[in-house]
DRENROSE-34710 format. One record per residue: residue in one letter; z, y, x of N, C-alpha, C, O in turn. Coordinates in steps of 0.2 Angstrom, whole numbers, padded with zeros to 4 digits, always signed. Each point is the difference from the previous one (the first is absolute). Layout:
BEGIN
AZYXZYXZYXZYX ...
# end
This chain:
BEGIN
X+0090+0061-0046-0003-0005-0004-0006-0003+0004-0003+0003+0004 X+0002-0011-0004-0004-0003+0004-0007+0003-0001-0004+0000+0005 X+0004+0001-0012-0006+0000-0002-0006+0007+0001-0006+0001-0001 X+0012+0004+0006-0003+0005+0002-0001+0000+0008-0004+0004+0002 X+0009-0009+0003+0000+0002+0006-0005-0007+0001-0003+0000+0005 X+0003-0006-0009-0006-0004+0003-0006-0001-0001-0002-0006-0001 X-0001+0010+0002-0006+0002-0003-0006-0007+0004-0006+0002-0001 X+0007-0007+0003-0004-0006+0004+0001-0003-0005-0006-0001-0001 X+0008-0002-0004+0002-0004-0007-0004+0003-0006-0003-0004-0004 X+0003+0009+0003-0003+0005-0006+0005-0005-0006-0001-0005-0004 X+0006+0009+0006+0003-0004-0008+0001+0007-0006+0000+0006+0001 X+0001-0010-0006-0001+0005-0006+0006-0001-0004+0002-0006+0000 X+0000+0011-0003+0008-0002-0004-0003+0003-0007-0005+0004-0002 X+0010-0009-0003-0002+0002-0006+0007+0000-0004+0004-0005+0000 X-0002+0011-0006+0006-0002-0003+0000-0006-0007-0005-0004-0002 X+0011+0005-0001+0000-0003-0006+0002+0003-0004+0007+0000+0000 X-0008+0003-0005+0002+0004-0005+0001-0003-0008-0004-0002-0004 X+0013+0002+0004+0000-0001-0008+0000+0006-0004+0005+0003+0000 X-0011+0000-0004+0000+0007-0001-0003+0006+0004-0006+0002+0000 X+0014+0001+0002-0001+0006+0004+0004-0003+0008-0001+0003+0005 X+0005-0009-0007+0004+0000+0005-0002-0003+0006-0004-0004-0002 X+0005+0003+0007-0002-0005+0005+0005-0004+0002+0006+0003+0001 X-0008-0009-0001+0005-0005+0000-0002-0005+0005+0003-0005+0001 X-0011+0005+0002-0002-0005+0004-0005+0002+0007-0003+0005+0000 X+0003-0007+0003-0005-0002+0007-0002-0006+0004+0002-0005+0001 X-0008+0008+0000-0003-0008+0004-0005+0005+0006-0004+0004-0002 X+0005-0007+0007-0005+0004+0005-0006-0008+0002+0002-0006+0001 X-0011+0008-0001-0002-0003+0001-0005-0002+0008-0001+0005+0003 X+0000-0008-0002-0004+0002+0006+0000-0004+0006+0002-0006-0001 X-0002+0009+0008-0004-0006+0006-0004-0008-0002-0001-0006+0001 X-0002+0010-0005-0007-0007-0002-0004-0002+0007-0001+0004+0005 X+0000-0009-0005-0003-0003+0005-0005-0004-0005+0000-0004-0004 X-0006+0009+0006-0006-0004-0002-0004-0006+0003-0004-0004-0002 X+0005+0003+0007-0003-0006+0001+0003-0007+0000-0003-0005+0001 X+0011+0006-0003+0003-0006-0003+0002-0001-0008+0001-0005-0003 X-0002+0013+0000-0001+0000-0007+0009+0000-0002+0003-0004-0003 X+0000+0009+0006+0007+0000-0004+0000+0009+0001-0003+0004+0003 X+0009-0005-0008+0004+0009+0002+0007-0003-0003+0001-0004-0004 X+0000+0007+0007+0007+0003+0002+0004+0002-0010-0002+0005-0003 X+0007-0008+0001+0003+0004-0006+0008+0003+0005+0003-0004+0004 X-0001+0009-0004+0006+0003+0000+0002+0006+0001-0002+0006+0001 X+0008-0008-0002+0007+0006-0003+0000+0001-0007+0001+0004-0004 X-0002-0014+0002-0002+0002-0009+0010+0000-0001+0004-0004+0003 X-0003+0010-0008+0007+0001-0004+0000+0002-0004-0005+0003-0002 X+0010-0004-0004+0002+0000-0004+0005+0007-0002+0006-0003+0001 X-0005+0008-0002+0008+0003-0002+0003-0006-0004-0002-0004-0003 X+0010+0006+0007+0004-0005-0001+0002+0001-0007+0001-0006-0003 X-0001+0013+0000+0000+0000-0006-0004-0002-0005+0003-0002-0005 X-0009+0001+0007-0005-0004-0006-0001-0006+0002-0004-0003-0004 X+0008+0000+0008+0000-0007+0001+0002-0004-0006+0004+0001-0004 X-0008-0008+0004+0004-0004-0007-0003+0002-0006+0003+0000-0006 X-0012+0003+0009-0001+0003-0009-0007-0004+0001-0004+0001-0005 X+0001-0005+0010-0005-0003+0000-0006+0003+0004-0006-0003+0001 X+0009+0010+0002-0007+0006+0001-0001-0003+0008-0005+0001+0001 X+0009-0005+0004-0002-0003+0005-0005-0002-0001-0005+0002+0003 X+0005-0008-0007-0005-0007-0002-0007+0004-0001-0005-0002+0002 X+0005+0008-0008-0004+0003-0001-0004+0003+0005-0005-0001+0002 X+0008+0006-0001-0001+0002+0007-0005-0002+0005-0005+0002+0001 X+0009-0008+0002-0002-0004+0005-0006-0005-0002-0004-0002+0004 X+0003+0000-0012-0005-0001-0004-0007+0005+0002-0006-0001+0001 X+0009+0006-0001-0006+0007-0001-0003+0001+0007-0006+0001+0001 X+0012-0002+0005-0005+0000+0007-0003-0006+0002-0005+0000+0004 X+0007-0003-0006-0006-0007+0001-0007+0001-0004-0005-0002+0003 X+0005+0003-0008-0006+0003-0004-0003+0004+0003-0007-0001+0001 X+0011+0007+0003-0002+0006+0002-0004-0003+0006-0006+0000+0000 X+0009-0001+0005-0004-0006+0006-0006-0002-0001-0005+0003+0001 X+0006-0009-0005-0005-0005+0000-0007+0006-0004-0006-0001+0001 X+0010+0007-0005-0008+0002-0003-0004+0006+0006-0006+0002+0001 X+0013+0000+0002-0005+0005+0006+0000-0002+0008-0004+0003+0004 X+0008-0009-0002-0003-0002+0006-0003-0008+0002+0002-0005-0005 X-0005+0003+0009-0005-0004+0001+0006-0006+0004-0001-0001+0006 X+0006-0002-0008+0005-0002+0001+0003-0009-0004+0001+0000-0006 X-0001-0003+0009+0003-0009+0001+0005+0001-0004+0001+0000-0006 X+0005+0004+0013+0005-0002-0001+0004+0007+0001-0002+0005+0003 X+0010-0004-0009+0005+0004+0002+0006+0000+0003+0004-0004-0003 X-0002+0007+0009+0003-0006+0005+0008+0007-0002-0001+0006-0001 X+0007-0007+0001+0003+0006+0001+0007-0005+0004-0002-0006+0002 X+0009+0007-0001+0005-0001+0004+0006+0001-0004+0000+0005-0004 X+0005-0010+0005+0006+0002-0003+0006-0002+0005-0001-0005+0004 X+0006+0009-0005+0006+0000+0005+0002-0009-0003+0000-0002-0005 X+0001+0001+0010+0003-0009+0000+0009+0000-0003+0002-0005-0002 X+0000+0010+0000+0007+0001-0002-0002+0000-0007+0004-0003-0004 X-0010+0006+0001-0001+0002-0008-0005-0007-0003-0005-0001-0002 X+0013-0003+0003-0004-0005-0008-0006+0002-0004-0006-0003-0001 X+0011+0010-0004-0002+0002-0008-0005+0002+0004+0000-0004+0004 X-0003+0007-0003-0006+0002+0005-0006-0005-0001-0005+0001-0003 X+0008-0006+0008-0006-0004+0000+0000-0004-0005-0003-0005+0002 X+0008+0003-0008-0001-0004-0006-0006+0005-0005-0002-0003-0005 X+0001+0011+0006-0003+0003-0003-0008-0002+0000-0004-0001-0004 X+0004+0001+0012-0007+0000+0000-0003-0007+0000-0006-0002-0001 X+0013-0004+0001-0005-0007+0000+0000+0000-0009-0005-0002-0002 X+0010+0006-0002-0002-0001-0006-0007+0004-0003-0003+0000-0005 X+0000+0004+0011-0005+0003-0002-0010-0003+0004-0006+0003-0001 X+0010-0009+0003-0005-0003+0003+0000+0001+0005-0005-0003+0002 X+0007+0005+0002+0000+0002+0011+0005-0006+0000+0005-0002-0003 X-0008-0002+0010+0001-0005+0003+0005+0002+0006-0001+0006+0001 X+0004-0009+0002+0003-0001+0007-0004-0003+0003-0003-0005-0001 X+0002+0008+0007-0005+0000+0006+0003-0008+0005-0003-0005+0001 X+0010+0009+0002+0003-0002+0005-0003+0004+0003+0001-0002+0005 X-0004+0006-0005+0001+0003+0009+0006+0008-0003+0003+0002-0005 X-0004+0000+0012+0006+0005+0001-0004+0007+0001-0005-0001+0003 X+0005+0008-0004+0001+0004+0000+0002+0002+0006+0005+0004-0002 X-0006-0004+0010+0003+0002+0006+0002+0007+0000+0005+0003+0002 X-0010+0001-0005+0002+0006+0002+0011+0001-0005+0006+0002+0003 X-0008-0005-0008+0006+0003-0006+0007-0008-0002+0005-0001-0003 X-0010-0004+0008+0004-0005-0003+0000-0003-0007+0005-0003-0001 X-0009+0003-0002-0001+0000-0006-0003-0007-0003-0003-0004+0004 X+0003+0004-0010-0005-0007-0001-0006+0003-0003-0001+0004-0004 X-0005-0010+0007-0008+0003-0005+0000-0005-0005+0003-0006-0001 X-0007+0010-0004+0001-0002-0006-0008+0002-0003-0002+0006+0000 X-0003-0012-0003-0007+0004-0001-0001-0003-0007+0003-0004-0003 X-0009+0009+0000+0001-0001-0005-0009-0001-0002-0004+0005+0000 X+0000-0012-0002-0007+0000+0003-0003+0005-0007+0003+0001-0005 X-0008+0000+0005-0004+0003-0006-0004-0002+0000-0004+0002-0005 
# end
């Protein structure tokens, strides 16, 4: 897991629990403090609880979570350029398209200002 062998980013993982069950994750981190962003990713959903609202909610709660414990602008995360559904989530959730590209993954950025 990323979040153990990259210890230069200090990323932190968090679940989502309906209940007892886990049903979600989101890994937070490589914050860059002197341009004011961090990093949202590996936000997921089980495919099972998909279509019950708890993404929105979810992804509601780590924005909250952010903006109350870091000193942070913006949240910037990436999405594969094949996944639509993907990024019609996060523009319905307020995250813009950058245009730029994610070299390392190929990916599109995507921020979300606070």
């Amino acid at each position: 897991m990323e979040s153990v062998y990259d210890k230069e980013h200090h990323w932190y993982c968090y679940g989502l629990y309906e209940e007892e069950t886990p049903v979600g994750f989101v890994m937070i981190g490589a914050e860059n403090k002197e341009e004011r962003y961090i990093w949202l990713d590996r936000f997921m959903i089980d495919k099972n609880a998909q279509g019950k609202g708890l993404g929105g909610a979810f992804l509601d709660l780590v924005v909250k979570f952010i903006a109350k414990h870091y000193d942070v602008a913006e949240i910037v995360l990436s999405v594969a350029k094949d996944n639509p559904k993907a990024m019609s989530f996060y523009q319905k959730y307020g995250f813009d398209k950058t245009g730029l590209i994610d070299p390392e993954f190929d990916e599109e950025i995507f921020v979300y200002k606070l």
